[in-house]
VEXVOLUM-19658 format. One record per residue: x, y, z negated of N, C-alpha, C in turn; residue number from 1. Coordinates in Angstrom, 3 decimals. Atoms other than C-alpha are relative to their C-alpha. Layout:
N
NODE      neast     nnorth        nup     caeast    canorth       caup      ceast     cnorth        cup     k
NODE          X          Y          Z          X          Y          Z          X          Y          Z   NUM
...
This chain:
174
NODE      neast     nnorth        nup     caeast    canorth       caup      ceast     cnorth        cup     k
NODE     -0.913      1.005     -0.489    -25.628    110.447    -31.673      1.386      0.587      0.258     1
NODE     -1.385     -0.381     -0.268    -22.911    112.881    -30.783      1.066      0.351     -1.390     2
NODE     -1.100      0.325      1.190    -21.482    112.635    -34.649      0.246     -1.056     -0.229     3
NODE     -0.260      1.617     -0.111    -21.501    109.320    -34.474      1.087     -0.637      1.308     4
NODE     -0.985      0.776     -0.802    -19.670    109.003    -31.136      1.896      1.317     -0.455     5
NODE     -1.360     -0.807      0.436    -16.931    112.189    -32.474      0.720     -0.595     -0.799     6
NODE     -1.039      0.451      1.283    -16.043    110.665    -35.611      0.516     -1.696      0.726     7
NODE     -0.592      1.227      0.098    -16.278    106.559    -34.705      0.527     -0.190      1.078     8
NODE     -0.219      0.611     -1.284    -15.897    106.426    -30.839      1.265      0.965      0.305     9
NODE     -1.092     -1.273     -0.178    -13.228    109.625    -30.729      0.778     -0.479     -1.046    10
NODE     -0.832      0.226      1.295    -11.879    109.104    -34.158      0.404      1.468     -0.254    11
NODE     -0.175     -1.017      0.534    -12.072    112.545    -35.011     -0.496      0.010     -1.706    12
NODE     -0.152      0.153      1.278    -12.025    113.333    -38.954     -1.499      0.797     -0.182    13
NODE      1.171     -0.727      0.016    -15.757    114.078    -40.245      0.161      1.385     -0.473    14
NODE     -0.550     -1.962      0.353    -14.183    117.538    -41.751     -0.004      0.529      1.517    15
NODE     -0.214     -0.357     -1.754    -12.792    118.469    -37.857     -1.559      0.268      0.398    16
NODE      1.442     -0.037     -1.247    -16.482    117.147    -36.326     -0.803      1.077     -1.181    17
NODE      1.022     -0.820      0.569    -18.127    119.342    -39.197      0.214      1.189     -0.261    18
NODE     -0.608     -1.059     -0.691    -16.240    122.153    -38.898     -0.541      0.971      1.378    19
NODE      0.857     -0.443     -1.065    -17.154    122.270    -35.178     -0.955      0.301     -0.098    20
NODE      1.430     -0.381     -0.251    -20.536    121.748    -35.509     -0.344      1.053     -0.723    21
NODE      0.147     -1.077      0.509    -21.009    124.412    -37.861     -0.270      1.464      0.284    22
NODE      0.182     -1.123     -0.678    -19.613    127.076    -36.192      0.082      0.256      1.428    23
NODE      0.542     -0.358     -1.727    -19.153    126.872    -32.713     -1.262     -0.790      0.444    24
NODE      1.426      0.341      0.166    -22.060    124.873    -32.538     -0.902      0.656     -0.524    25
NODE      1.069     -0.925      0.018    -24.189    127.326    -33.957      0.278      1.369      0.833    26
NODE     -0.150     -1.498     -1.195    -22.619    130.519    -32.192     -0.448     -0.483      0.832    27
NODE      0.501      0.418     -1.428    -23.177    128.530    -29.306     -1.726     -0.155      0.351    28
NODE      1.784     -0.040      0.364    -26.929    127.766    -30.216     -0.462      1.605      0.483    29
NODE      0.270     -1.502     -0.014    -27.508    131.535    -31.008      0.333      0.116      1.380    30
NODE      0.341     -0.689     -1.482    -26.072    132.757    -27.838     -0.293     -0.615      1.075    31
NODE      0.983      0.351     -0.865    -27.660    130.579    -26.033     -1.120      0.656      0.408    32
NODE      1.549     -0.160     -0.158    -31.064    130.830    -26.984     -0.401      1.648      0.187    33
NODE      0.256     -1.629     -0.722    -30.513    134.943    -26.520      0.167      0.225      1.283    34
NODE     -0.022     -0.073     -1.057    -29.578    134.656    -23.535     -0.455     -0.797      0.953    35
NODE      1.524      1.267     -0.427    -32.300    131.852    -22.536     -1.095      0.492      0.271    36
NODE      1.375     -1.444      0.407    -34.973    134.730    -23.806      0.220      0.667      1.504    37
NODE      0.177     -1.003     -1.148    -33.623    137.226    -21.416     -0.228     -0.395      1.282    38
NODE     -0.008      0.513     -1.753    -32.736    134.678    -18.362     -1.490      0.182     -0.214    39
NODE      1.123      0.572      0.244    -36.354    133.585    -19.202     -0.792      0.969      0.683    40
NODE      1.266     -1.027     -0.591    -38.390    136.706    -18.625      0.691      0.562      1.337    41
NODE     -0.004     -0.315     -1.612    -36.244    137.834    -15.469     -0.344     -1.089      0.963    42
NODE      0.161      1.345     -1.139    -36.430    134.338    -13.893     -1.504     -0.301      0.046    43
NODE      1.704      0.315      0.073    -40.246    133.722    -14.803      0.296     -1.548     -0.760    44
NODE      0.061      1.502      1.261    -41.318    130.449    -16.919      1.039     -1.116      0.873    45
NODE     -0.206      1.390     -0.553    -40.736    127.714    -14.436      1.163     -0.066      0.648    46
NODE     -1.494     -0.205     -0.089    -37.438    129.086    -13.143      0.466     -0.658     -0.939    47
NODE     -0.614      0.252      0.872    -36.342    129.042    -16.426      0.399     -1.303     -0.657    48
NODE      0.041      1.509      0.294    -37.454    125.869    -17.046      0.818     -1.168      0.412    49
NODE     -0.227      0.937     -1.335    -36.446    124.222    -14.204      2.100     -0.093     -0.161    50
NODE     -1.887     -0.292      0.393    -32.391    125.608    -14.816      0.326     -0.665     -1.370    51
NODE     -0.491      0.801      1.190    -32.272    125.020    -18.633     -0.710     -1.410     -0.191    52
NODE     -0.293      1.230      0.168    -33.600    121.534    -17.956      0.684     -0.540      0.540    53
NODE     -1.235      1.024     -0.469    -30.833    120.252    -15.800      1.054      0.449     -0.876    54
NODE     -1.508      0.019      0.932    -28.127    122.076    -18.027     -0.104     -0.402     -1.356    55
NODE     -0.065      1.136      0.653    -28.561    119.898    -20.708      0.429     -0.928      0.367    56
NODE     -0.339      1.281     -0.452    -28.321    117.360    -19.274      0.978     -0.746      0.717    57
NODE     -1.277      0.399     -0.158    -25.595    117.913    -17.445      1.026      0.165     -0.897    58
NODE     -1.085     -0.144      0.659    -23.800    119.122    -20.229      0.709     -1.091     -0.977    59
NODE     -0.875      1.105      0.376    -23.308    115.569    -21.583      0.834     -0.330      1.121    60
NODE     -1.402      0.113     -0.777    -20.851    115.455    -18.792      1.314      0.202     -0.667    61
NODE     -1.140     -0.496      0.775    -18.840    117.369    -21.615      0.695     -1.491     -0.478    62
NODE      0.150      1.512      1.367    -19.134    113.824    -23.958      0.813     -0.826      1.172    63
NODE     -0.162      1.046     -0.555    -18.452    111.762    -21.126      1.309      0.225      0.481    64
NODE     -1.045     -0.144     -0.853    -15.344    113.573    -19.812      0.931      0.314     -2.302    65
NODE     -0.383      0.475      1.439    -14.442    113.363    -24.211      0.263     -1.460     -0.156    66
NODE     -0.066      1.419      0.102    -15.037    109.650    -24.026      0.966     -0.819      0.754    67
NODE     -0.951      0.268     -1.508    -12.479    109.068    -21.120      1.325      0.525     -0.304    68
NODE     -1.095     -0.279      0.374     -9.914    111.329    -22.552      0.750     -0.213     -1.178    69
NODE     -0.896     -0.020      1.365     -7.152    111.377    -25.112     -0.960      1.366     -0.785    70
NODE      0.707     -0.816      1.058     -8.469    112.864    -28.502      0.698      1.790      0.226    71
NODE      0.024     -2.069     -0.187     -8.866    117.069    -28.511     -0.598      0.663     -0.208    72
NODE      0.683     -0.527      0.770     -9.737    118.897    -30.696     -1.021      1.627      0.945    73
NODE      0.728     -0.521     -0.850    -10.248    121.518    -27.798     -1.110     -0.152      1.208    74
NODE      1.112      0.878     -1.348    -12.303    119.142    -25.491     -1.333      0.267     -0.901    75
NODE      1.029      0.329      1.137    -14.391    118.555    -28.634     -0.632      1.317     -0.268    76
NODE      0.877     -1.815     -0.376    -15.288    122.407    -28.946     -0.530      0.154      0.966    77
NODE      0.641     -0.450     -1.503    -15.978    122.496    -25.362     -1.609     -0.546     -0.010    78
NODE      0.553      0.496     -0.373    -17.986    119.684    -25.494     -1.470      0.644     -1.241    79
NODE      0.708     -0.281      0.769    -19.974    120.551    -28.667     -0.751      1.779      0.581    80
NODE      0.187     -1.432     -0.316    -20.109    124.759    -27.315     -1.128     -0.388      0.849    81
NODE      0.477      0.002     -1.621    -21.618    123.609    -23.992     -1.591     -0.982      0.007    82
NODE      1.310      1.349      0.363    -24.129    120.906    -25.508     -0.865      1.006     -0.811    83
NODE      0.751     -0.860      0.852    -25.177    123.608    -27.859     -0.938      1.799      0.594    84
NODE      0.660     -1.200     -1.020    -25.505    126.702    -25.278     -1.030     -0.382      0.570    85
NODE      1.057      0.337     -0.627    -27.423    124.978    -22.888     -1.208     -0.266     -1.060    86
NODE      1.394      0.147      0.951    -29.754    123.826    -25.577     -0.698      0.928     -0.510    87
NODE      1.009     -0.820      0.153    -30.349    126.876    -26.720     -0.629      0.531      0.404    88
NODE      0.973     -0.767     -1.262    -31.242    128.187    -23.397     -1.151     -0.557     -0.420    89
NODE      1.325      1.049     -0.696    -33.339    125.045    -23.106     -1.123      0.284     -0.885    90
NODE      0.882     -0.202      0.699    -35.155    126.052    -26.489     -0.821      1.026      0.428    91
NODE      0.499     -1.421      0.090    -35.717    129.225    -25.726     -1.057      0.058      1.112    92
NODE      1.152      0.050     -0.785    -37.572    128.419    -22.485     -1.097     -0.779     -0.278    93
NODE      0.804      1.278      1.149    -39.340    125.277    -24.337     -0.536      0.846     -1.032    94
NODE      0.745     -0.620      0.621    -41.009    127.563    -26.670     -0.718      0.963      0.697    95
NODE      0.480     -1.345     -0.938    -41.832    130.064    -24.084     -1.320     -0.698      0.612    96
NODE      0.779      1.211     -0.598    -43.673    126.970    -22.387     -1.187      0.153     -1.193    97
NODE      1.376      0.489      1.562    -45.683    125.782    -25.840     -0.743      1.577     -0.128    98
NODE      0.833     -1.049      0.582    -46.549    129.545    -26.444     -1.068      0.447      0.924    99
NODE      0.704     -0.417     -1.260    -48.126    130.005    -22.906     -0.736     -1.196     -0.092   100
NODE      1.096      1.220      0.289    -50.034    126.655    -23.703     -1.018      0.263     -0.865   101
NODE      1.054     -0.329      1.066    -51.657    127.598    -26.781     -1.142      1.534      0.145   102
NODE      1.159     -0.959      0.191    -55.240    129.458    -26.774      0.422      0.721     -1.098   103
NODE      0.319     -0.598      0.756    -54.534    132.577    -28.695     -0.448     -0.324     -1.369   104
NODE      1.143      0.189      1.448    -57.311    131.492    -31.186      0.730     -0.913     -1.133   105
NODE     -0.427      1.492      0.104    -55.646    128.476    -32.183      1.004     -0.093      0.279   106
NODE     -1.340      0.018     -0.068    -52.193    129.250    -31.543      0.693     -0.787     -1.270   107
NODE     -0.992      0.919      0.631    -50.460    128.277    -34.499     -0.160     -1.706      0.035   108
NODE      0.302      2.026      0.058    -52.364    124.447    -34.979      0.483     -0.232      1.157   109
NODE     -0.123      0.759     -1.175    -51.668    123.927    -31.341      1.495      0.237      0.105   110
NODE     -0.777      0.162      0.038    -48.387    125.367    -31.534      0.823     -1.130     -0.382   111
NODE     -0.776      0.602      0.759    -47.387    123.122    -34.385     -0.458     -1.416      0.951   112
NODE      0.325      1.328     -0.612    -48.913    120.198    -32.867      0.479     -0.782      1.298   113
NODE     -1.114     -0.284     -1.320    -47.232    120.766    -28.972      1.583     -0.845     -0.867   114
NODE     -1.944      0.352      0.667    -43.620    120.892    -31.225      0.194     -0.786     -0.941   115
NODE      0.118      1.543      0.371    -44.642    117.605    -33.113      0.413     -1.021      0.923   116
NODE      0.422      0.575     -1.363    -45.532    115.949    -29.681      1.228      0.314      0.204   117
NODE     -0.773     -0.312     -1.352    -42.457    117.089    -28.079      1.339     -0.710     -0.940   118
NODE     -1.294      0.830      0.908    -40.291    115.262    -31.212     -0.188     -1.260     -0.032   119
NODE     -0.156      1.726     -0.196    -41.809    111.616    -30.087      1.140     -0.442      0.694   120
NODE     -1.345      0.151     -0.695    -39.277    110.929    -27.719      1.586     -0.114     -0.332   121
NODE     -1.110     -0.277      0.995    -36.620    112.119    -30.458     -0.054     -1.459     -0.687   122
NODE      0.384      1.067      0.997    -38.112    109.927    -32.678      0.211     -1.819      0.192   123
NODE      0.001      1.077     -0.224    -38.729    106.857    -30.959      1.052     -0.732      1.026   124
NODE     -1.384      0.192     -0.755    -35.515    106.718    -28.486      1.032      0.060     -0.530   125
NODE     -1.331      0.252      0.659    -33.230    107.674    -31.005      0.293     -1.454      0.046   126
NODE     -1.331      0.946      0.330    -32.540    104.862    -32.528     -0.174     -1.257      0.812   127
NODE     -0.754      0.727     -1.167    -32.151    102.855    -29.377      1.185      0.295      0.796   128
NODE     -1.266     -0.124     -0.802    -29.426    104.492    -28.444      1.194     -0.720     -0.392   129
NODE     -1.421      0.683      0.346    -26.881    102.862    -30.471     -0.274     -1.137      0.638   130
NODE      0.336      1.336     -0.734    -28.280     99.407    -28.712      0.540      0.519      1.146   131
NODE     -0.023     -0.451     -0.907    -27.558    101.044    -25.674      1.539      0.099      0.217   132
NODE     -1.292     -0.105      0.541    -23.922    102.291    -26.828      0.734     -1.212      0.175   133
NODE     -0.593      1.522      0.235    -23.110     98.722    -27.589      0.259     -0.388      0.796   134
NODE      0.578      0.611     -1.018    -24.303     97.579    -24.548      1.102      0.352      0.902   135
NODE     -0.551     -0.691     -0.672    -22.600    100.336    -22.575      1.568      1.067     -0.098   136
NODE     -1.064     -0.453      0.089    -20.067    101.783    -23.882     -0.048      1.772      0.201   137
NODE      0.325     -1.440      0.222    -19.696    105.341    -24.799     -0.028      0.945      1.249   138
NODE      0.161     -0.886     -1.182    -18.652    106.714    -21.092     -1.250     -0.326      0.527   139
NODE      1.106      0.746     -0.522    -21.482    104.389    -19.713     -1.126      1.072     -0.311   140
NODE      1.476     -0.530      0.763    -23.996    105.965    -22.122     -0.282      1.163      0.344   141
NODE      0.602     -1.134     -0.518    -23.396    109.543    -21.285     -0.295      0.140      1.196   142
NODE      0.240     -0.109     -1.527    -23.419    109.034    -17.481     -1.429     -0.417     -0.223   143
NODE      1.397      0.567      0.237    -26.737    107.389    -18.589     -0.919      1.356     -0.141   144
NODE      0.427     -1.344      0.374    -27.643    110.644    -20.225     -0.361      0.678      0.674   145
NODE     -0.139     -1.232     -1.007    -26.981    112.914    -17.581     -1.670     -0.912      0.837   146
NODE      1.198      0.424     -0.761    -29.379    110.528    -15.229     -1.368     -0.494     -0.788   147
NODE      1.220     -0.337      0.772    -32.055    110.354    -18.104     -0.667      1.269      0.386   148
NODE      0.966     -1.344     -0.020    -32.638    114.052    -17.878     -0.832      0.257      1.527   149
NODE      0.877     -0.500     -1.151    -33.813    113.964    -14.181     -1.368     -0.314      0.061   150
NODE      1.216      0.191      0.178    -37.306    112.423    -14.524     -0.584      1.823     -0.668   151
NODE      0.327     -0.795      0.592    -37.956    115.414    -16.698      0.099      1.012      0.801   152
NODE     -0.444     -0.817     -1.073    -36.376    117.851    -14.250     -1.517      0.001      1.078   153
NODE      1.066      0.037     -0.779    -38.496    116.594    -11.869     -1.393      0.053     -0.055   154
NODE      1.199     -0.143      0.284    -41.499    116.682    -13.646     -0.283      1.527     -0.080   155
NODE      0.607     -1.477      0.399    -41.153    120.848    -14.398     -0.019     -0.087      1.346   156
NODE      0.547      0.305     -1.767    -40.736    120.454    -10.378     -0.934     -0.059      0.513   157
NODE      1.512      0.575     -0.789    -43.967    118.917     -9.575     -0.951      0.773     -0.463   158
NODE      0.926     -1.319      0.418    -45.448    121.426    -12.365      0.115      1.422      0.322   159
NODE     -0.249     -1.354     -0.367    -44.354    124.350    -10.446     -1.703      0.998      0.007   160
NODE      0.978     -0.725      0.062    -48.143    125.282    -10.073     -0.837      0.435     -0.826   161
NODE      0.807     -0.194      1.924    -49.637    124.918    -13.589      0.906      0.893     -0.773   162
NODE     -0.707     -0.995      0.813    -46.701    126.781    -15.207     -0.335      0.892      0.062   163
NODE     -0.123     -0.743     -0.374    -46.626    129.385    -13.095     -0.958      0.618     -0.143   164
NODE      1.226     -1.092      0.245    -50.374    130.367    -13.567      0.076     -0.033     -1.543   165
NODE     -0.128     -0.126      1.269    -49.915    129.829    -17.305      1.342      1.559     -0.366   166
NODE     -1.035     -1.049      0.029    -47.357    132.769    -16.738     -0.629      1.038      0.193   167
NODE      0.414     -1.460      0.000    -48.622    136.539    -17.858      0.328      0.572      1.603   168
NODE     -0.620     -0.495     -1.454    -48.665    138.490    -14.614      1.596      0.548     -0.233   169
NODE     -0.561     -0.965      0.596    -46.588    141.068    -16.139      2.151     -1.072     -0.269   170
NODE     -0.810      1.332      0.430    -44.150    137.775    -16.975      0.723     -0.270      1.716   171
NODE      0.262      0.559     -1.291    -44.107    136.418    -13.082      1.521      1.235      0.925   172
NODE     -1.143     -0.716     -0.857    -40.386    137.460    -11.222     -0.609      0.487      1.308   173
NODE      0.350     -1.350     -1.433    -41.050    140.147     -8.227      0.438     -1.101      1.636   174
């Protein structure tokens, strides 16, 4: 949704938005998700968890403080850098999760099957968002965003005790 609100709701040029995404959007990915890894094993699982799921989520704050301003090509890096860091944290602990789920034996099928499962939500919310958009209007939508991700938040919250034993000792912050 966020090339869809750069180019039509920004009016940035799809060269510009593909440009960005490219490369600071992937540097940003990458050093994310390396430095997601490392937070990851000093913080323990559910730390980790618990941090790179609110920064996502706040980082459509970027979009929403894009949607409000005059066009910029430097907002638009920010916003894309900051949507893309956090995420990669967020991957990096989100796989850490699925791998501490799966029995050994049966790791890969359950792997693949976990990181199926975890693309319904993708799948079946996408494309309600442009209904939503319509509805709301592009600042609307990301403030929406931001207060989407707390349910989720709150759910690694309530799983503070199941993670945490799913966490190698060796894993488990001092």
């Amino acid at each position: 949704m966020s090339t869809t609100f750069l180019i039509r709701g920004v009016g940035f040029s799809p060269a510009d938005v593909g440009l960005m995404n490219k490369s600071m959007g992937l540097v940003a990915t990458i050093v994310g998700a390396l430095l997601g890894g490392a937070l990851q094993a000093r913080l323990g699982l559910w730390r980790a968890l618990l941090l790179f799921g609110v920064l996502p989520g706040a980082s459509n704050l970027a979009y929403w403080v894009l949607a409000i301003s005059p066009q910029s090509l430097a907002l638009m890096g920010l916003a894309i850098g900051v949507e893309n860091f956090t995420g990669g944290m967020g991957t990096a602990a989100f796989v850490a999760l699925l791998s501490a789920l799966c029995d050994v034996r049966f790791s890969a099928t359950q792997f693949a099957l976990l990181s199926a499962l975890s693309a319904v939500g993708r799948v079946y919310v996408g494309p309600a968002t442009g209904y939503l958009v319509e509805a709301m209007g592009w600042p609307a939508f990301y403030l929406f965003t931001v207060a989407a991700a707390v349910p989720g938040v709150v759910l690694i919250a309530l799983l503070r005790r199941q993670i945490t034993a799913r966490e190698a000792p060796e894993e488990r912050p001092g």
